[in-house]
Residue frames as a rotation matrix with the C-alpha (Angstrom) as fourth column:
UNK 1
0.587 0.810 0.000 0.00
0.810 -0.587 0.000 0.00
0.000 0.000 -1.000 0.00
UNK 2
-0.353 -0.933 0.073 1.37
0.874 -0.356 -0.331 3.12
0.335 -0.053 0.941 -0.75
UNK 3
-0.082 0.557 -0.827 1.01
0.804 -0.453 -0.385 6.73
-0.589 -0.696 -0.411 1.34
UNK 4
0.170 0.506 0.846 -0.67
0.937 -0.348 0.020 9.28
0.305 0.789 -0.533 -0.22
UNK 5
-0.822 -0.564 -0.084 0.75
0.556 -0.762 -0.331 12.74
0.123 -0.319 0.940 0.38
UNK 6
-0.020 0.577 -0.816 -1.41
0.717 -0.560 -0.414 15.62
-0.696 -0.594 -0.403 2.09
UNK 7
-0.780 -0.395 0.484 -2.03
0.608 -0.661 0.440 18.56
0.146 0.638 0.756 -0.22
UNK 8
0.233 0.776 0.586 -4.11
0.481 -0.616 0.624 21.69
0.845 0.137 -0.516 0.32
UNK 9
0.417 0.201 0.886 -4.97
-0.740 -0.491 0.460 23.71
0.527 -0.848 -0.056 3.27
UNK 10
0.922 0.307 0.237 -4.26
-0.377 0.560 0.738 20.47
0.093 -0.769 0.632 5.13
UNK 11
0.695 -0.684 0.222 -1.23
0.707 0.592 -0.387 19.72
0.134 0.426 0.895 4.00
UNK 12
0.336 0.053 0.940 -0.01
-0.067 -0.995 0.080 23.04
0.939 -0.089 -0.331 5.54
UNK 13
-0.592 -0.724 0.353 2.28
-0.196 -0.295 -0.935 23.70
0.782 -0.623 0.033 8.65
UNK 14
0.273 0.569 -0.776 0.11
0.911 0.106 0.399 23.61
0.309 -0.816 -0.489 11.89
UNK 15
0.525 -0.110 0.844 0.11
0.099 -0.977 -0.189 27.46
0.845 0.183 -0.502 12.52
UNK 16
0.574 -0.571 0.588 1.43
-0.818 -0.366 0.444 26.67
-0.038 -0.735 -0.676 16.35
UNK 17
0.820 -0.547 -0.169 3.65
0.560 0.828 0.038 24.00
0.119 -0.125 0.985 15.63
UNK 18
0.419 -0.876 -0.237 7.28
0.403 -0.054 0.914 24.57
-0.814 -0.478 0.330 16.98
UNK 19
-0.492 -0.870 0.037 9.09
0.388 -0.181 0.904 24.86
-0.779 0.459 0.427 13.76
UNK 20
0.487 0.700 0.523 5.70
0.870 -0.331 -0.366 26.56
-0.083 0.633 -0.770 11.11
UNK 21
-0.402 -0.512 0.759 6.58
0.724 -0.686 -0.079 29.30
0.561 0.517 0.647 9.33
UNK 22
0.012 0.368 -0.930 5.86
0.946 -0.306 -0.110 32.50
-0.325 -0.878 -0.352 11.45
UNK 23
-0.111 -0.166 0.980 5.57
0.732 -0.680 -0.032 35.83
0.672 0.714 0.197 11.12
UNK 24
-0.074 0.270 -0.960 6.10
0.967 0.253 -0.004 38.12
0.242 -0.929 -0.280 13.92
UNK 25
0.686 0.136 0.715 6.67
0.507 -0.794 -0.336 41.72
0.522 0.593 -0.614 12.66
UNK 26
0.745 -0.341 -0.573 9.71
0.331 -0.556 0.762 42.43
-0.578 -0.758 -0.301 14.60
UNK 27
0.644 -0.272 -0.715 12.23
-0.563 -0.802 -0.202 44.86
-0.518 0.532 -0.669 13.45
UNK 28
-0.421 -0.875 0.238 15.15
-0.641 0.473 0.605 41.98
-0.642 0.103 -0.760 12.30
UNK 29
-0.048 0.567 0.822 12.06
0.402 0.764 -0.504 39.94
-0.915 0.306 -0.264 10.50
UNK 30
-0.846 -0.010 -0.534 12.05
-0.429 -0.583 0.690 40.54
-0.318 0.813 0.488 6.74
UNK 31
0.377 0.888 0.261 7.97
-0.524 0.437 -0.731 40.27
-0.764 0.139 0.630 5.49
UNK 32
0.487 0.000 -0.873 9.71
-0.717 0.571 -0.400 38.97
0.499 0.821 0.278 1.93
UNK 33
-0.751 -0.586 -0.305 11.84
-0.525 0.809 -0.264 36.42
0.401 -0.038 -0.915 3.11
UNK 34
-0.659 0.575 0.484 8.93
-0.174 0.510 -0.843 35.12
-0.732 -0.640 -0.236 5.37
UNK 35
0.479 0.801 -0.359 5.71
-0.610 0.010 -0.792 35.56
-0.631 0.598 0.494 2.27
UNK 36
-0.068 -0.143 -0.987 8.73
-0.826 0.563 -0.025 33.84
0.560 0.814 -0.156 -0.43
UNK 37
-0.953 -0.181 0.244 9.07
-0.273 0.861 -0.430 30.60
-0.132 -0.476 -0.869 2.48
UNK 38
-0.511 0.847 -0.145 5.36
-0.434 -0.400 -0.808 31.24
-0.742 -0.349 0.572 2.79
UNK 39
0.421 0.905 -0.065 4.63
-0.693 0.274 -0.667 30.82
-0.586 0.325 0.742 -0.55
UNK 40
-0.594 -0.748 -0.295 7.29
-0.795 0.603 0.072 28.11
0.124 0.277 -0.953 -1.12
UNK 41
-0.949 -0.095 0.300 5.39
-0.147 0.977 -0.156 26.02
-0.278 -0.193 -0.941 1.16
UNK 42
0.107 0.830 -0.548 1.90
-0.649 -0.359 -0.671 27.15
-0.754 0.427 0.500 -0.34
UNK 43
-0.096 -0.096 -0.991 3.28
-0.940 0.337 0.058 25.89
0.329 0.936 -0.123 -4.21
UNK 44
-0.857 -0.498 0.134 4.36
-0.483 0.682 -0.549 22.88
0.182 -0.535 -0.825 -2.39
UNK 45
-0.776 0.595 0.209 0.90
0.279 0.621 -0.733 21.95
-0.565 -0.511 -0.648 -1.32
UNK 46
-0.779 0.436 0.451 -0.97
0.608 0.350 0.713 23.06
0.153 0.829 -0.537 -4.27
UNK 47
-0.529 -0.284 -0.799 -2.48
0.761 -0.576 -0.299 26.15
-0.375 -0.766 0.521 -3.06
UNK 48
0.492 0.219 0.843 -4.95
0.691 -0.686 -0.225 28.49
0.529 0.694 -0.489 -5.31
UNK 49
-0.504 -0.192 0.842 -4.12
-0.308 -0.871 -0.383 32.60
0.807 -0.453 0.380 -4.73
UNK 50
0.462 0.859 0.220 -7.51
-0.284 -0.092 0.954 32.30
0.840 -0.504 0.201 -2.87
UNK 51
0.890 0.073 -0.450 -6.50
0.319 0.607 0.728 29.73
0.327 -0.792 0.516 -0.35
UNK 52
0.159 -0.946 -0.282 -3.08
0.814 0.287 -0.505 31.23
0.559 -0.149 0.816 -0.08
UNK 53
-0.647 -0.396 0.651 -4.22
0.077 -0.884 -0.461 34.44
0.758 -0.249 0.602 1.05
UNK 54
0.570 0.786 0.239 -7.06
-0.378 -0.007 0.926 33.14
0.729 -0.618 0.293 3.34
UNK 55
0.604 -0.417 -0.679 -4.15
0.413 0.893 -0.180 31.12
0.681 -0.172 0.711 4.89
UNK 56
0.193 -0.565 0.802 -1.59
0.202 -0.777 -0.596 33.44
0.960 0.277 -0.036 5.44
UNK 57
0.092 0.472 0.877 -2.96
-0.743 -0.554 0.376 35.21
0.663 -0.686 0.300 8.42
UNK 58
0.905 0.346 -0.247 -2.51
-0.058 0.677 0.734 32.32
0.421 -0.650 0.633 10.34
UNK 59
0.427 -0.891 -0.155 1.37
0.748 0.445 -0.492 32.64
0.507 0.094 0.857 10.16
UNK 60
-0.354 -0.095 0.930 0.89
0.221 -0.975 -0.015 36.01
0.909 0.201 0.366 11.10
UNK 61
-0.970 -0.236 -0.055 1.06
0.139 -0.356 -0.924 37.81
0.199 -0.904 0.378 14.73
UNK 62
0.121 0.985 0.121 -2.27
0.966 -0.145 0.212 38.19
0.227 0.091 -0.970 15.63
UNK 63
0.296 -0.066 -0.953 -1.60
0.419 -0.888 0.192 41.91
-0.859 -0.456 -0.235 16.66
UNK 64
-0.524 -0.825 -0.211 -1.05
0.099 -0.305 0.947 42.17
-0.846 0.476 0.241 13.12
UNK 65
-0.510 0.583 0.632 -3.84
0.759 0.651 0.012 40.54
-0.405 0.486 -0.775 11.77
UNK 66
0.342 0.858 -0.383 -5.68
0.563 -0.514 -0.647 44.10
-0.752 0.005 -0.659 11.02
UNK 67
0.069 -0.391 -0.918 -3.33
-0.360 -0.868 0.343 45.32
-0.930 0.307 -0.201 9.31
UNK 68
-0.887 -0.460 0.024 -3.13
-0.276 0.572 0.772 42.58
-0.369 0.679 -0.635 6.66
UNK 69
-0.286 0.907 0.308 -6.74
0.854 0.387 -0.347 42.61
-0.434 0.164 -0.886 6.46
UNK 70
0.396 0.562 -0.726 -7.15
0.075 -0.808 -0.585 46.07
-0.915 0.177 -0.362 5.70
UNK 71
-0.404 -0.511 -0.759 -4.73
-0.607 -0.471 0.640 45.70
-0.685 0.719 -0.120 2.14
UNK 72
-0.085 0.309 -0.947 -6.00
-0.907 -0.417 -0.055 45.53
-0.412 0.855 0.315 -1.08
UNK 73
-0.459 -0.515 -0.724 -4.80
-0.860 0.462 0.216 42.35
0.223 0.722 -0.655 -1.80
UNK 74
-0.959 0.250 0.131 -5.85
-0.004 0.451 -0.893 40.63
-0.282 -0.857 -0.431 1.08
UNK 75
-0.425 0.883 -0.199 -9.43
-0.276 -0.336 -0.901 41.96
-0.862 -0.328 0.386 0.84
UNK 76
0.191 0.580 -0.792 -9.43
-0.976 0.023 -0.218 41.07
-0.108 0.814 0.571 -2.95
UNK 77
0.347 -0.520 0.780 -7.87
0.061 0.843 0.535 37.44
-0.936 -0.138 0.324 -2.16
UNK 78
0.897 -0.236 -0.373 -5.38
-0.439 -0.383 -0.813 38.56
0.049 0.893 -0.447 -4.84
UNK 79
0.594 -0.802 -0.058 -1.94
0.580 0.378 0.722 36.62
-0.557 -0.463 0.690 -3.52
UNK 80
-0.133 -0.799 0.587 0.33
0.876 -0.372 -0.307 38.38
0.463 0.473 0.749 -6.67
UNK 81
0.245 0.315 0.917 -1.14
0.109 -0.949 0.297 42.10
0.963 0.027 -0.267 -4.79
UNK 82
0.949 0.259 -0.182 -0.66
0.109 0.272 0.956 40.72
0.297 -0.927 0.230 -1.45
């Protein structure tokens, strides 16, 4: 029998797992280096835009969360705008 690999949303990081991608907005954090891992592991699991920007936000401080909601991209689930 052979194992069938996870793909989608599910197939995603656990947002509190130890070693998930994170995002934490401190001053040494770079948002690209974190959005290109981000959407490394996105491609990786077959991802539409859609699902990649509904996702996101999980990786993402929650003390942040408003601010990434309020951009353009976000709000249009655009991922290339995002």
């Amino acid at each position: 029998m052979s194992a069938t690999a996870v793909r989608g949303i599910a197939g995603m990081p656990y947002p509190q797992a130890k070693f998930a991608l994170y995002f934490s907005s401190k001053v040494n954090q770079d948002v690209e280096d974190f959005l290109d891992e981000y959407e490394e592991k996105a491609n990786d699991n077959n991802l539409t835009c859609t699902q990649k920007v509904e996702t996101v936000i999980q990786y993402i401080v929650k003390t942040q969360h408003h601010i990434w909601k309020s951009l353009l991209g976000y709000i249009n689930h655009d991922w290339d705008n995002l």
